[in-house]
PAVEXDO-46227 format. One record per residue: y, z, x of N, C-alpha, C, CB in turn. Coordinates in pm, whole numbers, padded with zeros to 5 digits. Glycine has a CB too. Example, Ala and Ser with C-alpha at 12.3 -4.5 7.8 and 13.67 -1.06 7.14 Angstrom:
BEGIN
PT     n_yy     n_zz     n_xx    ca_yy    ca_zz    ca_xx     c_yy     c_zz     c_xx    cb_yy    cb_zz    cb_xx
PT   -00569    00780    01319   -00450    00780    01230   -00330    00780    01320   -00447    00905    01131
PT   -00225    00708    01285   -00106    00714    01367    00003    00787    01290   -00060    00572    01408
REM end
This chain:
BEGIN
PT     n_yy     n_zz     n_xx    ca_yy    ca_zz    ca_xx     c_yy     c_zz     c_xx    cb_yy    cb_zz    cb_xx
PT   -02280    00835   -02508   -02178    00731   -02487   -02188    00679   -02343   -02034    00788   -02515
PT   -02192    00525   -02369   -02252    00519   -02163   -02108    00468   -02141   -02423    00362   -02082
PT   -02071    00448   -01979   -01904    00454   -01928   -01858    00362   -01954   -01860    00467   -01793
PT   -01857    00221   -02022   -01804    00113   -02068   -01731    00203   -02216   -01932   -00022   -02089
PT   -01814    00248   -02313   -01793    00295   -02388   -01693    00398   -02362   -01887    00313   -02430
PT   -01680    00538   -02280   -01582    00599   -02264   -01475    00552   -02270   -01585    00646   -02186
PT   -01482    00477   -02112   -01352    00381   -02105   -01246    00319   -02263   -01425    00236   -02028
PT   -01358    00237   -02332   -01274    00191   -02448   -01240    00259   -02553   -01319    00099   -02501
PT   -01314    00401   -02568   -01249    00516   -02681   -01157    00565   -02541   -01388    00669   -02778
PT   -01152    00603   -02451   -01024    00666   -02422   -00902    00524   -02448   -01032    00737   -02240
PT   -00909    00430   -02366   -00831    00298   -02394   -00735    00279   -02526   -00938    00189   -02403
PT   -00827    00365   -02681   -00784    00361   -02807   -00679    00488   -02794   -00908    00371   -02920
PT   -00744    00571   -02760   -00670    00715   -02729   -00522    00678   -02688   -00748    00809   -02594
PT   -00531    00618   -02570   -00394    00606   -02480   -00281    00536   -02569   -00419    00506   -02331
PT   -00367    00418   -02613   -00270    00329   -02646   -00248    00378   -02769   -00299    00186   -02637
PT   -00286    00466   -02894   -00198    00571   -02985   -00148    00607   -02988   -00192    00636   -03024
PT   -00176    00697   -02855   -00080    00844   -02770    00080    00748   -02761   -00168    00904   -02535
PT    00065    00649   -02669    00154    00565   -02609    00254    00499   -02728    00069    00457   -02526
PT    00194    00468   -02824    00250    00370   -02958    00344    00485   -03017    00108    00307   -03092
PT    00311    00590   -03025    00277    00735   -03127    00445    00757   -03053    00091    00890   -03079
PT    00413    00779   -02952    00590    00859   -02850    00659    00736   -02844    00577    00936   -02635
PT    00666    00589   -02835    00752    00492   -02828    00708    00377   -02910    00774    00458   -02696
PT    00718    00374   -03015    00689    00291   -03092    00743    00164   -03052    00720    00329   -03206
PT    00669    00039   -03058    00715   -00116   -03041    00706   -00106   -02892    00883   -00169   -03106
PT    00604   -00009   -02817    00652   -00011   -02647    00524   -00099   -02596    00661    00176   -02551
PT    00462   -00175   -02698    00315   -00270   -02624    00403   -00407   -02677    00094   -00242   -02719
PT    00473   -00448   -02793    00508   -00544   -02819    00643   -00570   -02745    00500   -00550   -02944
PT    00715   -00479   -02689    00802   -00468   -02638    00787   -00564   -02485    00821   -00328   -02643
PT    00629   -00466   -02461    00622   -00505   -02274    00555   -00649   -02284    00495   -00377   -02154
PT    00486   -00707   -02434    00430   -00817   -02435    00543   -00926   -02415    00351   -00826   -02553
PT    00681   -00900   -02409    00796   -01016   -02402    00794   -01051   -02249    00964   -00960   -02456
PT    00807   -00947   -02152    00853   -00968   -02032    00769   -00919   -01919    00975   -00918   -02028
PT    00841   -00940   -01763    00743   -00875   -01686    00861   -00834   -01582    00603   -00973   -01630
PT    00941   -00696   -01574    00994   -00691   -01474    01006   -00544   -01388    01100   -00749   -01508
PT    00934   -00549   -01357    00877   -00460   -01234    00985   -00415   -01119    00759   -00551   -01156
PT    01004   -00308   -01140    01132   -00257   -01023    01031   -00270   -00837    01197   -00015   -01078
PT    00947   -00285   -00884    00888   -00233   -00738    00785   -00300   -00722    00849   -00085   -00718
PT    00742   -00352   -00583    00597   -00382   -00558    00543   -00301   -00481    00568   -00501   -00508
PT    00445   -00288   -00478    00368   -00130   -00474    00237   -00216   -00380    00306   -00034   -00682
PT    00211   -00192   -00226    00102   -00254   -00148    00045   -00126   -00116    00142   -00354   -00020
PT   -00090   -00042   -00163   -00145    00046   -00167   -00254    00031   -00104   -00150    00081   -00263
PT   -00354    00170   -00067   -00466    00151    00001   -00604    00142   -00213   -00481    00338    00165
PT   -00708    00137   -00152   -00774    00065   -00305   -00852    00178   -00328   -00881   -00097   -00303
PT   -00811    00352   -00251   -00854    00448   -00283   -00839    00484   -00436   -00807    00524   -00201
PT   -00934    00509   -00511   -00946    00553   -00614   -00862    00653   -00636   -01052    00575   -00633
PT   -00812    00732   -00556   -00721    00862   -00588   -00603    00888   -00579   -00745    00950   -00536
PT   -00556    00725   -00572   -00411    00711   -00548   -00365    00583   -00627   -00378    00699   -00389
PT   -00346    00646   -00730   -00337    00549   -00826   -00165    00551   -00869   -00448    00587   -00954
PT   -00121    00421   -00809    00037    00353   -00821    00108    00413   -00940    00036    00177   -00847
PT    00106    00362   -01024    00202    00425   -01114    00178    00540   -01194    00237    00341   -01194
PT    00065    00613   -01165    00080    00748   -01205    00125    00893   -01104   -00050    00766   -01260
PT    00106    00841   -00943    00172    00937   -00898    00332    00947   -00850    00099    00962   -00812
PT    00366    00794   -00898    00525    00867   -00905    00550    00831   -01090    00683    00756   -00765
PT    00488    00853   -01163    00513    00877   -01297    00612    00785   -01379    00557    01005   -01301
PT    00594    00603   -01351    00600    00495   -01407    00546    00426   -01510    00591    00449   -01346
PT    00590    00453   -01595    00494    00333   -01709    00454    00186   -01636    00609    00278   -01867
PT    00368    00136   -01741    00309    00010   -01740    00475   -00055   -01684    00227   -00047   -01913
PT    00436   -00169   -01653    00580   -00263   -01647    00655   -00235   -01517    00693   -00225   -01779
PT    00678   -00129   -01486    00760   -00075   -01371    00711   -00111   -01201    00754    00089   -01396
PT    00582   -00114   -01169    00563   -00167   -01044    00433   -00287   -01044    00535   -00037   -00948
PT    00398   -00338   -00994    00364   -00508   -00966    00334   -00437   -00892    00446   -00652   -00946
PT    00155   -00442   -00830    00085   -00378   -00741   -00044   -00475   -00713    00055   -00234   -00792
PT   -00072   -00404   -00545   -00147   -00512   -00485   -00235   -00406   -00369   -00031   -00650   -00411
PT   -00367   -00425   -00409   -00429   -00306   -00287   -00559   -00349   -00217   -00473   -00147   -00360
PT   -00564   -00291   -00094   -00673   -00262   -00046   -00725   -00204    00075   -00711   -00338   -00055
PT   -00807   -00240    00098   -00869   -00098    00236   -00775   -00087    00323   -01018   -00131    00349
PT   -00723    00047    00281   -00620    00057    00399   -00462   -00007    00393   -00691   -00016    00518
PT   -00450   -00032    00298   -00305   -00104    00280   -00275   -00179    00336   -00208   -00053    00289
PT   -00329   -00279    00473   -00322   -00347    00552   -00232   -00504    00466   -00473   -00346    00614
PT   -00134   -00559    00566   -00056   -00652    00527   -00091   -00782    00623    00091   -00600    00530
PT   -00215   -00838    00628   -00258   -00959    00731   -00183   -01095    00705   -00423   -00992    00716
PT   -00157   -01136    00813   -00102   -01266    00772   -00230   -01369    00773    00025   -01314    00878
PT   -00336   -01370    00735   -00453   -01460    00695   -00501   -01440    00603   -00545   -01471    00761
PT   -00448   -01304    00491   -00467   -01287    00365   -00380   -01327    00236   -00483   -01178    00368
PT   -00432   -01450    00181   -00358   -01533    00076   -00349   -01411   -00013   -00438   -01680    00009
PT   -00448   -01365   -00051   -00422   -01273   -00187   -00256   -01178   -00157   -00589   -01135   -00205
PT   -00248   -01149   -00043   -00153   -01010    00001   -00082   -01098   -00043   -00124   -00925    00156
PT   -00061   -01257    00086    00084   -01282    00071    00161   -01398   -00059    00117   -01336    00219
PT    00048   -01377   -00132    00082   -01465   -00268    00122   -01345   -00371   -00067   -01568   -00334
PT    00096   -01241   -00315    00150   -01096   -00420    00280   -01076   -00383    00066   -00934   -00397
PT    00294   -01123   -00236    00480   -01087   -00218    00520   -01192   -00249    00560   -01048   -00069
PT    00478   -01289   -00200    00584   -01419   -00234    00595   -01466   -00429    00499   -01586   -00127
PT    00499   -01414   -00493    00523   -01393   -00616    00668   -01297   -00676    00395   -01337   -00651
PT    00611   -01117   -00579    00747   -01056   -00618    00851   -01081   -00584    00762   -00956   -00602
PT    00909   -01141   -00485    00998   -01136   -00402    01079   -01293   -00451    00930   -01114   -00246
PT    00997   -01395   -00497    01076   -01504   -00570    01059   -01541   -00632    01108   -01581   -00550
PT    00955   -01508   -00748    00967   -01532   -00893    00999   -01424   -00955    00858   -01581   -00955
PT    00947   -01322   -00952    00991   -01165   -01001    01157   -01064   -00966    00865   -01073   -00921
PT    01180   -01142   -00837    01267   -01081   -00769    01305   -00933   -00712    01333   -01113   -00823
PT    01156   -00868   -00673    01194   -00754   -00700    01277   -00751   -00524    01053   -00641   -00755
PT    01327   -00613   -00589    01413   -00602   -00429    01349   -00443   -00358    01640   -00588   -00461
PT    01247   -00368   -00386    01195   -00272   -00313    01080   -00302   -00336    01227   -00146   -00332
PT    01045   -00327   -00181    00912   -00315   -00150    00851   -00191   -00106    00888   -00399   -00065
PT    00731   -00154   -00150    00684   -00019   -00090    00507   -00046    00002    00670    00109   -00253
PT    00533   -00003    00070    00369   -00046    00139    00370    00163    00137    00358   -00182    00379
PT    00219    00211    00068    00210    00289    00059    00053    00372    00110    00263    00276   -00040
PT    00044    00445    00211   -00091    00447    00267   -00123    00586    00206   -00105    00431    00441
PT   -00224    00711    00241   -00246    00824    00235   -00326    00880    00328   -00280    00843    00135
PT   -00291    00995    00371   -00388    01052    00447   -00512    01125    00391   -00325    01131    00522
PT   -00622    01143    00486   -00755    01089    00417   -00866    00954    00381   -00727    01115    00327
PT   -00765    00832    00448   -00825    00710    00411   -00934    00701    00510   -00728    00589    00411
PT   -00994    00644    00406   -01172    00612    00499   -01161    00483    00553   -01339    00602    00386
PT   -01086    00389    00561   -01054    00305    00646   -01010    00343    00730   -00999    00230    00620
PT   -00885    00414    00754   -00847    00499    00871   -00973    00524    00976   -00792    00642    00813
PT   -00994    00621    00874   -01131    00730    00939   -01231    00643    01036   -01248    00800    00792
PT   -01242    00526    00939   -01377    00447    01032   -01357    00396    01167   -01429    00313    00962
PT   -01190    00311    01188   -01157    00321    01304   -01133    00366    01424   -01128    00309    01296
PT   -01152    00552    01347   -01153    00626    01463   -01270    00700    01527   -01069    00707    01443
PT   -01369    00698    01378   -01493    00744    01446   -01608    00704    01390   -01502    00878    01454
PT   -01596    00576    01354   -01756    00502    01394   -01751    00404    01431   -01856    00478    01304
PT   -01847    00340    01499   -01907    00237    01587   -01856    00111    01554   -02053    00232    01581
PT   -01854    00021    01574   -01815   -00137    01471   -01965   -00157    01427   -01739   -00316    01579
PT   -01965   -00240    01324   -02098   -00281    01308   -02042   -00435    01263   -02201   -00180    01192
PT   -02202   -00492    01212   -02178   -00624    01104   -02185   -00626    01023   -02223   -00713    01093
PT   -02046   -00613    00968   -02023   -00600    00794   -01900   -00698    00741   -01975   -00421    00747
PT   -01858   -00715    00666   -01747   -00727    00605   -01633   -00643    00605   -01776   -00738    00509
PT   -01679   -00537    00581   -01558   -00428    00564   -01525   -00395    00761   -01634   -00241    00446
PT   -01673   -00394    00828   -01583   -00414    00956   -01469   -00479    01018   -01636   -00443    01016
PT   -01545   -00623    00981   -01431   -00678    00981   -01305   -00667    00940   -01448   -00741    00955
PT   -01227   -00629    00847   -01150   -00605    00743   -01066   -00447    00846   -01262   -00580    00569
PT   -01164   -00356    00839   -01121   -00244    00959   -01096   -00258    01089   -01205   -00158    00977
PT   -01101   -00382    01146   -01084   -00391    01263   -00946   -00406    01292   -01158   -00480    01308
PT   -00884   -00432    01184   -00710   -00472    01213   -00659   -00263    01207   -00606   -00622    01009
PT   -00716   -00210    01145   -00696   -00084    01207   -00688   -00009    01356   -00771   -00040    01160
PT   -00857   -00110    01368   -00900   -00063    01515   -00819   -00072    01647   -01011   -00134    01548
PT   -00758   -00242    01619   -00636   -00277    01708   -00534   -00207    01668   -00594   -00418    01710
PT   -00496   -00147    01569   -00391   -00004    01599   -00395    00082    01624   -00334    00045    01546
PT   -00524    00131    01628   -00548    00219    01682   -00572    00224    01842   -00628    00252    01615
PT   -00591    00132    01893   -00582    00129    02009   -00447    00082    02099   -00680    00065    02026
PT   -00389    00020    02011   -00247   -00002    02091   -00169    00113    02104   -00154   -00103    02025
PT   -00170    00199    01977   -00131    00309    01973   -00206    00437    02026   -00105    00311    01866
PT   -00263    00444    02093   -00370    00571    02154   -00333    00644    02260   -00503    00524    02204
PT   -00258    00617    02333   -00154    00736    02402   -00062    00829    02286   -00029    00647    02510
PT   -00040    00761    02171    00038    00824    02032   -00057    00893    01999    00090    00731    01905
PT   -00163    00883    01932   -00277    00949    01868   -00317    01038    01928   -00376    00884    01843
PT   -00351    01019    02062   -00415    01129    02143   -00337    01231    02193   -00476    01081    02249
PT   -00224    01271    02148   -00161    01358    02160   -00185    01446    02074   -00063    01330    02170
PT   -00257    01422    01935   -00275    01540    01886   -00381    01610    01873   -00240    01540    01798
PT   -00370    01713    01847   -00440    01839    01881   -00602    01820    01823   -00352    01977    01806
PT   -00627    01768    01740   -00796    01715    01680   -00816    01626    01610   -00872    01795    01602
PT   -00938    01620    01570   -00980    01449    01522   -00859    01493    01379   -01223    01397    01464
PT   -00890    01598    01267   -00806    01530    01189   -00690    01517    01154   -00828    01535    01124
PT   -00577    01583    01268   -00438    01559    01327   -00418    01393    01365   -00421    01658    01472
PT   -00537    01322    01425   -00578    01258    01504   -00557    01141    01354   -00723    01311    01594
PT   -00597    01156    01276   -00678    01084    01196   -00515    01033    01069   -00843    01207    01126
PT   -00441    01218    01052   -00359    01180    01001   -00250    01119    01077   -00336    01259    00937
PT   -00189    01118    01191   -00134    01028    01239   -00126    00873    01254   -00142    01062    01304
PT   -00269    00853    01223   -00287    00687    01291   -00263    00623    01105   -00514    00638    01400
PT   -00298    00720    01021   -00235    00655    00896   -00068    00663    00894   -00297    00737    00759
PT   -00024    00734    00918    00122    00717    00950    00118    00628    01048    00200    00839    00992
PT    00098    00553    01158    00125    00464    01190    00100    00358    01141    00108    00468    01266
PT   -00049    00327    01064   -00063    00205    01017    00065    00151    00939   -00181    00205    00937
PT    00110    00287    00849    00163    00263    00735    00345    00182    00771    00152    00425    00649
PT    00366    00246    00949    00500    00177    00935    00437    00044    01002    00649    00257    01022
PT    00319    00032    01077    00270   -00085    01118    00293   -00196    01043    00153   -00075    01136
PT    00228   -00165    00924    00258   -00302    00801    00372   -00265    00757    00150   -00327    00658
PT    00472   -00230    00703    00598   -00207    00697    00682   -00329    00787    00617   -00058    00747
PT    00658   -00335    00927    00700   -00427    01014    00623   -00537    00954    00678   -00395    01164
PT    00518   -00538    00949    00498   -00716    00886    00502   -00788    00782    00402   -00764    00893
PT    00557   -00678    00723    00617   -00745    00573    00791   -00763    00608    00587   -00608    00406
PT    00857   -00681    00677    00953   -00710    00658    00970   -00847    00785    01033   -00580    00653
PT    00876   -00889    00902    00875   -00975    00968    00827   -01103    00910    00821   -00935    01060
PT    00736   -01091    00824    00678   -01191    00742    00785   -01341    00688    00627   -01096    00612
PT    00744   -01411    00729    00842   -01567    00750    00946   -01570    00540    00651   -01785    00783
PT    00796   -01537    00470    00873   -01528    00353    00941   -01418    00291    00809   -01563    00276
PT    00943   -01320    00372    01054   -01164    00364    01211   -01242    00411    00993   -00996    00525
PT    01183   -01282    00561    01310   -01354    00646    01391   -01451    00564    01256   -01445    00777
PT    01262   -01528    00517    01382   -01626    00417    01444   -01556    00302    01309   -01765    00337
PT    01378   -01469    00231    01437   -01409    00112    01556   -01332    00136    01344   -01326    00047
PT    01513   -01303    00225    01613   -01177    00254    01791   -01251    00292    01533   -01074    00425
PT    01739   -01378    00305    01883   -01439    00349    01963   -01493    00288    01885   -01516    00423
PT    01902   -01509    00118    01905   -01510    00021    02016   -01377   -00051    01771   -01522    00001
PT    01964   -01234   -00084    01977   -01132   -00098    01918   -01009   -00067    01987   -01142   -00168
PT    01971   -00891   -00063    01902   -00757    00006    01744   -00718   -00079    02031   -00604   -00018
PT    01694   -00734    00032    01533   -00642   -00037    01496   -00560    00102    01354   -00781   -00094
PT    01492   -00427    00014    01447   -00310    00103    01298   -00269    00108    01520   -00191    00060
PT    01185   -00293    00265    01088   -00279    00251    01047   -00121    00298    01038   -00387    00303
PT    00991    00003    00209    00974    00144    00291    00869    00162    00288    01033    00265    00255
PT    00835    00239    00366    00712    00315    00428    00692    00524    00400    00740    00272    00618
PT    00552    00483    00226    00538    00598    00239    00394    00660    00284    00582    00636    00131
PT    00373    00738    00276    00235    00837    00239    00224    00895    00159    00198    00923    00301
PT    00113    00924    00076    00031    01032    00009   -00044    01101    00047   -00026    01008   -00064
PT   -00027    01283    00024   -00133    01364    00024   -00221    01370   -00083   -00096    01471    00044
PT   -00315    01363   -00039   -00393    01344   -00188   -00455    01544   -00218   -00581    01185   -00160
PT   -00399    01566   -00088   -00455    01728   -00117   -00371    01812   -00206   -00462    01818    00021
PT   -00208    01740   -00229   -00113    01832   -00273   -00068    01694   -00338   -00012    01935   -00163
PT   -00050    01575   -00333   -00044    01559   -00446    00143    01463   -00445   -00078    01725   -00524
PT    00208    01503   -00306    00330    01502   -00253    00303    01369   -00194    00373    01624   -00160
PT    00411    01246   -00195    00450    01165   -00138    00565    01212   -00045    00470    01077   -00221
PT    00542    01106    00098    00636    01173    00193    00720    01013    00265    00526    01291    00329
PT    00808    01021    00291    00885    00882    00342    00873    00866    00487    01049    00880    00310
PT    00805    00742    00515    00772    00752    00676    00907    00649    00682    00584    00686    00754
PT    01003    00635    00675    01170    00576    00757    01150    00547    00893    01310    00701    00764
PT    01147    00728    00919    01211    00700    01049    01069    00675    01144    01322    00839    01103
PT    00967    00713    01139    00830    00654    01168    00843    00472    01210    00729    00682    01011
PT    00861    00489    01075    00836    00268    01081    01014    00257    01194    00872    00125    00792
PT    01115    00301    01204    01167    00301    01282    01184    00303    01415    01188    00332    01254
PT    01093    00415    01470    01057    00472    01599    00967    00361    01648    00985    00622    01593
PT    00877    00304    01555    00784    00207    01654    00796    00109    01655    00668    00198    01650
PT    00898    00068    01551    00916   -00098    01575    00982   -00193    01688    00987   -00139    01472
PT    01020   -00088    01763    01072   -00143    01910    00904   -00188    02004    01184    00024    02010
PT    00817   -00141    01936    00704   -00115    02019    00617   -00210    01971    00649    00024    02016
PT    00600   -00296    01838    00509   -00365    01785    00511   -00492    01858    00524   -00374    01647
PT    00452   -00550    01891    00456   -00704    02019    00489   -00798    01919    00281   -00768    02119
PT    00563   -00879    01970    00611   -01031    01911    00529   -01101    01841    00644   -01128    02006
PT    00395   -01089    01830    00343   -01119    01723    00264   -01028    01659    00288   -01215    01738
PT    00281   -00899    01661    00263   -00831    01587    00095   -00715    01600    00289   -00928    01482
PT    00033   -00621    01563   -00132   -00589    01579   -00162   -00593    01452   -00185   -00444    01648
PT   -00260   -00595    01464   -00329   -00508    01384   -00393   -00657    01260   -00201   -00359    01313
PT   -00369   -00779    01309   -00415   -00924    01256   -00309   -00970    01274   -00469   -00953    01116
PT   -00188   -00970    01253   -00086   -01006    01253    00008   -01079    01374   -00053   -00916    01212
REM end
């Protein structure tokens, strides 16, 4: 069986399994689309949105990539919020990073090169360097490594909730934007609050990290 094939016998599997415990729950979700949550994730394969906080289909409206990064020169990001946020209406936003990210990682210990994805990592790099009296306080590279993902993670946190079409919505009605992490070693999501709190006195008026 080659992996196209897996894929579509498990695909049959699920959607039995799925029919089997809630019957009418595919014709059901074929009426509507309303998503409690938008979910801005890193595009790690091992952190997959609605199965590690244990959501069916329907429940979060998700948008990812290297690094969870929230640029304000990326249409794709900000046509995913301005979709949830005023046609969908959702009112929790989650920007969600993990420690372990190899975007992280690259910013802290390899070279720049000419790539694409450099590029793309470099809005890390400038957080990582604005923040490097923070970082370098800890004790080794991968203390080092998990910190600067906790910072990214309240980093974009601030630019979504600074973001011109957050400001207008929000003046509108309440939408709450949080800041988590994943261990991918255990498996535990953790709430960075008071994180994205502590530094947002510190992020410059227009913002790092592209922003």
């Amino acid at each position: 069986m080659s992996g196209i094939e897996e894929l579509l016998a498990n695909n049959v599997k699920w959607r039995n399994e799925k029919e089997r415990a809630h019957p009418g729950f595919f014709q059901k979700l074929a009426t509507q689309q309303k998503p409690r949550f938008l979910w801005i994730g890193c595009a790690d394969s091992r952190v997959p949105a609605n199965e590690i906080v244990d959501l069916p289909p329907g429940e979060v409206f998700v948008h990812r990539n290297i690094a969870n990064l929230v640029v304000h020169s990326d249409l794709n990001c900000l046509s995913v919020l301005d979709f949830a946020i005023n046609t969908l209406e959702i009112s929790d936003v989650i920007v969600c990073g993990h420690y372990g990210c190899g975007g992280v990682a690259a910013a802290l210990t390899t070279e720049p090169t000419i790539s694409l994805v450099e590029h793309w990592v470099r809005h890390v790099r400038d957080i990582a360097k604005f923040y490097r009296d923070e970082i370098n306080k800890q004790p080794c590279d991968l203390t080092k490594a998990r910190r600067l993902c906790e910072i990214n993670v309240a980093v974009q946190v601030v630019h979504v909730r600074e973001n011109p079409l957050m400001e207008d919505a929000c003046k509108k009605r309440e939408i709450r934007v949080h800041g988590l992490i994943y261990d991918v070693a255990d498996g535990l999501l953790h709430n960075l609050t008071h994180t994205v709190e502590d530094l947002r006195a510190h992020v410059p008026s227009r913002g790092i990290g592209g922003v």
